[in-house]
ZADO-1210 file (C-alpha; in nm, 4 decimals, padded with zeros to 6 digits):
<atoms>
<atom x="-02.6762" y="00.6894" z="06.5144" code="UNK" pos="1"/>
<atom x="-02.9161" y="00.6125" z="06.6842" code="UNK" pos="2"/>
<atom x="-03.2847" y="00.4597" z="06.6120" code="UNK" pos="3"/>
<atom x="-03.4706" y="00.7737" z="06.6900" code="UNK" pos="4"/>
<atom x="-03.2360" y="00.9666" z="06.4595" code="UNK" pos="5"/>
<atom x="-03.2975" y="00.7237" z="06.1975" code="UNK" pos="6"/>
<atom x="-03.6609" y="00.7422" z="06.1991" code="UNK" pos="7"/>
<atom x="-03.6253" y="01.1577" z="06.2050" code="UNK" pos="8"/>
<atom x="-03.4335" y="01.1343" z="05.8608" code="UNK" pos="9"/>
<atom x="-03.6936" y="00.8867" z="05.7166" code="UNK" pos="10"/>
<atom x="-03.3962" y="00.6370" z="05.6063" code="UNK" pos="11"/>
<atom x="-03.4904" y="00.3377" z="05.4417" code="UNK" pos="12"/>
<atom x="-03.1909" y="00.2424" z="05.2118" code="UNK" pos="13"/>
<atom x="-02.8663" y="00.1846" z="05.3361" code="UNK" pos="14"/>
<atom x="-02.5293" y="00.1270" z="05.0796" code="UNK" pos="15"/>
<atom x="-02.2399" y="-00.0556" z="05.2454" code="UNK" pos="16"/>
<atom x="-01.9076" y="-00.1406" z="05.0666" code="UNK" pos="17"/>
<atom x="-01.5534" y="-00.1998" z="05.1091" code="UNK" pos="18"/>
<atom x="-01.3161" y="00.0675" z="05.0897" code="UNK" pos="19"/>
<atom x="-01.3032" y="00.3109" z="04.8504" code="UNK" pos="20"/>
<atom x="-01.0694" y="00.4216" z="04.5649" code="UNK" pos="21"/>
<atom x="-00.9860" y="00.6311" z="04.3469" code="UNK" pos="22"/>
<atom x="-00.8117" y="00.4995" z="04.0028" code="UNK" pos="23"/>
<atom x="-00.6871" y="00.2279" z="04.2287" code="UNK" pos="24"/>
<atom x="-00.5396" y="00.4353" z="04.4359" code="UNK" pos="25"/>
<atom x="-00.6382" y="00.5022" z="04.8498" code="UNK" pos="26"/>
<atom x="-00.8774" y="00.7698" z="04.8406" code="UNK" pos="27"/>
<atom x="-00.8519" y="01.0086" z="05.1415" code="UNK" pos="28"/>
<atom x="-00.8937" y="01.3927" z="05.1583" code="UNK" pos="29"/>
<atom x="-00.5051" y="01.3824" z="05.3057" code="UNK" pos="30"/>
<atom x="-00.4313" y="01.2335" z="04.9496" code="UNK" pos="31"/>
<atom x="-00.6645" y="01.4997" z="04.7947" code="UNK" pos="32"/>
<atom x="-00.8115" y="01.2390" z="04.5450" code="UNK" pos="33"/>
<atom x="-01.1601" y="01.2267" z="04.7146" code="UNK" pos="34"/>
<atom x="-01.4474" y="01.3414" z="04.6075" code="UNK" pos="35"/>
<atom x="-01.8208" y="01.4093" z="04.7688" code="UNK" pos="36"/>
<atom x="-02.1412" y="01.2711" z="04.6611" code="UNK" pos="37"/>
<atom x="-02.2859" y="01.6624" z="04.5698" code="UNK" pos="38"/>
<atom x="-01.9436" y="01.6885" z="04.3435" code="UNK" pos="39"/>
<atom x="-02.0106" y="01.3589" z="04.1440" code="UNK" pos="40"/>
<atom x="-02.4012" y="01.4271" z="04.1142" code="UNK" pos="41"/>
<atom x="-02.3171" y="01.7718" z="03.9550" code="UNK" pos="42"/>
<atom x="-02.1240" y="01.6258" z="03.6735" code="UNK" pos="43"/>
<atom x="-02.3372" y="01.2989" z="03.6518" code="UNK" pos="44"/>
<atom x="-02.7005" y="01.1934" z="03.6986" code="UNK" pos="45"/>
<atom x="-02.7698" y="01.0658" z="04.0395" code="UNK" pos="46"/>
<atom x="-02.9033" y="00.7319" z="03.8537" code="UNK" pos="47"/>
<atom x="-02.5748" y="00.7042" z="03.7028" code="UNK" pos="48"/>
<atom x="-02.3918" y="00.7353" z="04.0279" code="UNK" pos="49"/>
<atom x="-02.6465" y="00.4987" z="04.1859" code="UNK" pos="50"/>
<atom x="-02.5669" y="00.2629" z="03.8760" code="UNK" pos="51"/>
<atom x="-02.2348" y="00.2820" z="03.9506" code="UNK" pos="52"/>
<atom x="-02.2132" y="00.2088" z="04.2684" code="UNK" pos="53"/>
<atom x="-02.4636" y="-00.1395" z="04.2757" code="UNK" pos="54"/>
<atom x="-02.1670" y="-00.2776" z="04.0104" code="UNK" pos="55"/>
<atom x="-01.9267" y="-00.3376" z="04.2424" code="UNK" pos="56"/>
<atom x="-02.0564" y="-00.6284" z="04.5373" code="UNK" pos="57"/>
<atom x="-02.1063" y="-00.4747" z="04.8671" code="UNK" pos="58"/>
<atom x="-01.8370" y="-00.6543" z="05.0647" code="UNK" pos="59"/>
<atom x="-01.5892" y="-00.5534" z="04.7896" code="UNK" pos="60"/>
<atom x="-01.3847" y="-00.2353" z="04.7409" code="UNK" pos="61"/>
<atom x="-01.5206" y="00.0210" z="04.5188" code="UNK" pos="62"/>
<atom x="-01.2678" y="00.1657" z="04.3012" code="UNK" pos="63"/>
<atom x="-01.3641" y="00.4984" z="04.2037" code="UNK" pos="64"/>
<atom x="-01.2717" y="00.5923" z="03.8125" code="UNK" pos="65"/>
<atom x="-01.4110" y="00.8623" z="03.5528" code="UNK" pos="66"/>
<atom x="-01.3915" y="00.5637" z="03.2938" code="UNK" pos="67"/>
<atom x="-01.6719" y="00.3701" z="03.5121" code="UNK" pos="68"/>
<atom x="-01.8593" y="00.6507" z="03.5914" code="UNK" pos="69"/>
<atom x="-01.8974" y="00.7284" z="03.2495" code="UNK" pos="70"/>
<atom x="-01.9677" y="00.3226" z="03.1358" code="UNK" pos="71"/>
<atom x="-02.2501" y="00.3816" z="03.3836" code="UNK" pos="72"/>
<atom x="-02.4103" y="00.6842" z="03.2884" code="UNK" pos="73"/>
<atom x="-02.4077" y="00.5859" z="02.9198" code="UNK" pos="74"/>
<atom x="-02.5693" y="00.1889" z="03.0521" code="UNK" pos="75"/>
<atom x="-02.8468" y="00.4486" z="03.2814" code="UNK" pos="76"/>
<atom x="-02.8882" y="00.6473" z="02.8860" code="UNK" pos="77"/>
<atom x="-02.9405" y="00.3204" z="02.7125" code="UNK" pos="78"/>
<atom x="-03.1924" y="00.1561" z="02.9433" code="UNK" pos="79"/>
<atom x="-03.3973" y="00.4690" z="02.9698" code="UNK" pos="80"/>
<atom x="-03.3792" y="00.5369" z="02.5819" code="UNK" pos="81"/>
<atom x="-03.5017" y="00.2169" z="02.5537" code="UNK" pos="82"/>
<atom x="-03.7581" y="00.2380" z="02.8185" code="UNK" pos="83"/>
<atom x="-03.9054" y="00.6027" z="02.6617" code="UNK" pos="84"/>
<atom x="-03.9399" y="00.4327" z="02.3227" code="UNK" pos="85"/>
<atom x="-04.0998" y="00.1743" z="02.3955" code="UNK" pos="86"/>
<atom x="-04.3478" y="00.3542" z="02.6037" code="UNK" pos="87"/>
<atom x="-04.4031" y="00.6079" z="02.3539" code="UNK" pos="88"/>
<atom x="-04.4618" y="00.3203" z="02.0561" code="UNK" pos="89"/>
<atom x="-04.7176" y="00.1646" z="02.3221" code="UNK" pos="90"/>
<atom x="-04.8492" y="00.5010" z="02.3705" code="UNK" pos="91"/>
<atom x="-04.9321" y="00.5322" z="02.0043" code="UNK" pos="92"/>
<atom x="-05.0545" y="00.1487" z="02.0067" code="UNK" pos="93"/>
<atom x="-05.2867" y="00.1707" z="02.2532" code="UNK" pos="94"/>
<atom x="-05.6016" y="00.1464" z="02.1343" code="UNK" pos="95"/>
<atom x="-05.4407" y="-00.1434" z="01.9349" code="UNK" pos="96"/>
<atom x="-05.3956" y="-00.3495" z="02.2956" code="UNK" pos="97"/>
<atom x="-05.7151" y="-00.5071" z="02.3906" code="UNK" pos="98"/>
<atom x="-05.8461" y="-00.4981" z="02.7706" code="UNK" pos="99"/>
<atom x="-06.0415" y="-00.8118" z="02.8085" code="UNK" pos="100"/>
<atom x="-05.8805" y="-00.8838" z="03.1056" code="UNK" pos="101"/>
<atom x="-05.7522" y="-01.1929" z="02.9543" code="UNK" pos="102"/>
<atom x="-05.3768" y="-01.2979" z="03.0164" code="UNK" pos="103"/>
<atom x="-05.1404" y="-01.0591" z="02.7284" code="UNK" pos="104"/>
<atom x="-04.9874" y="-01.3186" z="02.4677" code="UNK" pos="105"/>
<atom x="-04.6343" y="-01.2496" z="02.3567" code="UNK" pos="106"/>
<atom x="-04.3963" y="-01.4220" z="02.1311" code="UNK" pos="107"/>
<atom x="-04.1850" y="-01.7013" z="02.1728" code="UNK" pos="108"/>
<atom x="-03.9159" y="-01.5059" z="02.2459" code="UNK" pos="109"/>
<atom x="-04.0763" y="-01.2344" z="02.4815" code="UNK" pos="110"/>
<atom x="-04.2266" y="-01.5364" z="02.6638" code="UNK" pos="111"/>
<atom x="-03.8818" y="-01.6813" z="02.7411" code="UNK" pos="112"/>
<atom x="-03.7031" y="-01.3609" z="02.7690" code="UNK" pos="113"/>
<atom x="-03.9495" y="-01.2679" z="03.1007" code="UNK" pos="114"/>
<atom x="-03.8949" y="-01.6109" z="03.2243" code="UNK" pos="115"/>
<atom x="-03.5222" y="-01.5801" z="03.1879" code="UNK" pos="116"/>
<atom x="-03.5374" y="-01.2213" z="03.3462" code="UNK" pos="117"/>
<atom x="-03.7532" y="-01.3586" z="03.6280" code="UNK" pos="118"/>
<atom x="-03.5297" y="-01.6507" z="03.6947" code="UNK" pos="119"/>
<atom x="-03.2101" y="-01.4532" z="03.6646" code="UNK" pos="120"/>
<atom x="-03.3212" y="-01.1895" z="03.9216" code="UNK" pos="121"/>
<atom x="-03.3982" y="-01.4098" z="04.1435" code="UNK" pos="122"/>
<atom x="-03.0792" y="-01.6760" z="04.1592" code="UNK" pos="123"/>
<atom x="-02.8904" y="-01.3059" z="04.1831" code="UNK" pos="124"/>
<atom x="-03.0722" y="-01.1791" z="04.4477" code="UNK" pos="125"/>
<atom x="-03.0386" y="-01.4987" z="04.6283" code="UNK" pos="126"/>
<atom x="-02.7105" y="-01.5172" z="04.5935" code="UNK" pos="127"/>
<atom x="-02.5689" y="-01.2514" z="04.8043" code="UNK" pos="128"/>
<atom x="-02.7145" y="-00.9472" z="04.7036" code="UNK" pos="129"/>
<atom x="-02.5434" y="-00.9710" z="04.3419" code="UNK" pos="130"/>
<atom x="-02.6695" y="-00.7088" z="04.2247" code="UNK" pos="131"/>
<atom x="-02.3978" y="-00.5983" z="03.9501" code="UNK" pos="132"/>
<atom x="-02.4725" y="-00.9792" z="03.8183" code="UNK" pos="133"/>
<atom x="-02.8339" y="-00.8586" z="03.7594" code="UNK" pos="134"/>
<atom x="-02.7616" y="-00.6007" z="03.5054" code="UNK" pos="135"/>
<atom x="-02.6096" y="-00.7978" z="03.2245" code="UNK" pos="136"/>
<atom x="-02.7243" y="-01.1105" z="03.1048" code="UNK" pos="137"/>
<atom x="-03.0684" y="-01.1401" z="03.0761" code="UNK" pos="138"/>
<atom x="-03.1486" y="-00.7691" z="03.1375" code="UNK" pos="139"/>
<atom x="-02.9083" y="-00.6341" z="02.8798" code="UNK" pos="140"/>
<atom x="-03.1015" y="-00.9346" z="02.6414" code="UNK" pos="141"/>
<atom x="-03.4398" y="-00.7945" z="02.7391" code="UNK" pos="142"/>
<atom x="-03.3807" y="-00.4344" z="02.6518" code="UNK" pos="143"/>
<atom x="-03.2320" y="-00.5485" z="02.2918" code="UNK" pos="144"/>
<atom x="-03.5517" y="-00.7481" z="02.2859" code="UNK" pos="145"/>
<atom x="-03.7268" y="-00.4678" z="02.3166" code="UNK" pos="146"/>
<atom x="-03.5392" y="-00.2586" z="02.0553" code="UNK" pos="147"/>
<atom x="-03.5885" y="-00.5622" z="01.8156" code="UNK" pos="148"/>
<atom x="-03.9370" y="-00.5545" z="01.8467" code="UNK" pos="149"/>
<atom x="-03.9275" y="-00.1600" z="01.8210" code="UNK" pos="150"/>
<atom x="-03.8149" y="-00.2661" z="01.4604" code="UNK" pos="151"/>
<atom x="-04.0635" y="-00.4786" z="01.3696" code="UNK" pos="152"/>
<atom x="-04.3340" y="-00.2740" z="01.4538" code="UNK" pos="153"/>
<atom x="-04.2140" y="-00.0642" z="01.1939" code="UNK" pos="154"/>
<atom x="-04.2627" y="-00.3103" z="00.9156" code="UNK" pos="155"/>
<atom x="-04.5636" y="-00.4272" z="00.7654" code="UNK" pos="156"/>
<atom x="-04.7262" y="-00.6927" z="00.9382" code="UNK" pos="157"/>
<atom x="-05.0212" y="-00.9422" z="00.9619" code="UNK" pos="158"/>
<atom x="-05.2856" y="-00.7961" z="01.2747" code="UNK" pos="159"/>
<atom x="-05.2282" y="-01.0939" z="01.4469" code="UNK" pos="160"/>
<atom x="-04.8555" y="-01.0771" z="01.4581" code="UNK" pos="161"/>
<atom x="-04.8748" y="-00.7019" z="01.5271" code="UNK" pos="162"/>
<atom x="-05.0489" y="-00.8195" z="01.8120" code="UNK" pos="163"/>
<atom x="-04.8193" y="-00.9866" z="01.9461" code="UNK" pos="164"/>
<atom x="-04.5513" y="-00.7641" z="01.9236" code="UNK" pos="165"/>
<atom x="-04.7121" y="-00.4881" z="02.0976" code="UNK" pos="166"/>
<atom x="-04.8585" y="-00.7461" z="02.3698" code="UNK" pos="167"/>
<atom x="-04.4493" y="-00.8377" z="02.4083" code="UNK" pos="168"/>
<atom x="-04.3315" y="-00.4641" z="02.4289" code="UNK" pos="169"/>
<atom x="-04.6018" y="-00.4448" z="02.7376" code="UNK" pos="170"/>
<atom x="-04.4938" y="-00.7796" z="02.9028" code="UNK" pos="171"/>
<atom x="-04.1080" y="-00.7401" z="02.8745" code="UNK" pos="172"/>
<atom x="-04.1513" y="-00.3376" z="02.9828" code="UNK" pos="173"/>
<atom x="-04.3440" y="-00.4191" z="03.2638" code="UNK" pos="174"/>
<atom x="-04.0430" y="-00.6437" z="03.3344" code="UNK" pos="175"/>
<atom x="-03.7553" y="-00.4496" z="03.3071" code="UNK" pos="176"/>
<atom x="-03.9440" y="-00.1611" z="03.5246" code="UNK" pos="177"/>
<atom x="-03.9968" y="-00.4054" z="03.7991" code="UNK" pos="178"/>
<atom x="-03.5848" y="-00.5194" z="03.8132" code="UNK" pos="179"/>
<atom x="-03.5297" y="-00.1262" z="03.8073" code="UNK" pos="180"/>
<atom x="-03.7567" y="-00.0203" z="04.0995" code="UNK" pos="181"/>
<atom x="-03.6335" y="-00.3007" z="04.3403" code="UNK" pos="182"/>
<atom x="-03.2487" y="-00.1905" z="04.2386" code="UNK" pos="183"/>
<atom x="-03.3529" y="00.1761" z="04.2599" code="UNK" pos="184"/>
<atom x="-03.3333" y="00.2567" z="03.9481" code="UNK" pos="185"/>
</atoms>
């Protein structure tokens, strides 16, 4: 391809990986075990597939399974879940989050769980594009942060540690977006 026919189709993102296949098997259409992108993104949710496919490292091959297609679109489920309920109990809590402009304070644990998701992203990054690292750890942490604080908003609590929790939800959603949009998620 060349430049020009680049630019035409607007491509930005390119996905490279070893070869591919299928239950750990060569995939070819000789073999009849292949499968196209449309066929996969009719039984699955593009994000899913996407999902998917940033777990295995670029320079290694991707083995194609049903099993880890599935693993992925219930991870994409989870994070999103996650991600809608927290936005709707912020949603409710707004006019509970003050805009002074001042600098949100969060928890203890909100305060180290950013700087461990900040950190984290970046050594993976760094470190060859390891981008299937990136989604465990300190990401999977985050999200069951947030789902723990989901829970204590639900209890009775002093306005000053309310406060706090909300002020947390924002910080560590504002987060977790940030990891998804540069993975494409």
């Amino acid at each position: 391809m060349t430049r020009k026919t680049l630019t035409k189709f607007s491509t930005c993102n390119w996905l490279h990986n070893g070869h591919v296949t299928n239950n750990n098997e060569k995939m070819s259409k000789s073999l009849g075990n292949f499968f196209t992108i449309r066929q996969i993104t009719q039984r699955y949710h593009p994000l899913a597939l996407r999902y998917f496919l940033i777990n295995a490292h670029y320079c290694s091959p991707l083995n194609y399974s049903v099993v880890q297609l599935e693993g992925a679109s219930d991870a994409i489920f989870y994070i999103y879940q996650t991600l809608k309920d927290c936005q709707d109990a912020l949603l409710q809590l707004q006019e509970e989050i003050p805009n002074d402009g001042k600098p949100a304070r969060t928890t203890p644990d909100a305060k180290k769980c950013i700087s461990k998701l900040r950190n984290e992203f970046q050594v993976k990054m760094s470190d060859d594009l390891s981008t299937s690292l990136i989604l465990i750890g300190a990401f999977l942490k985050a999200l069951k942060l947030v789902n723990n604080l989901l829970t204590m908003l639900k209890k009775k609590q002093q306005k000053k540690q309310r406060l706090l929790v909300i002020q947390s939800l924002k910080e560590i959603e504002k987060e977790v977006t940030k990891v998804l949009d540069v993975l494409g998620l």
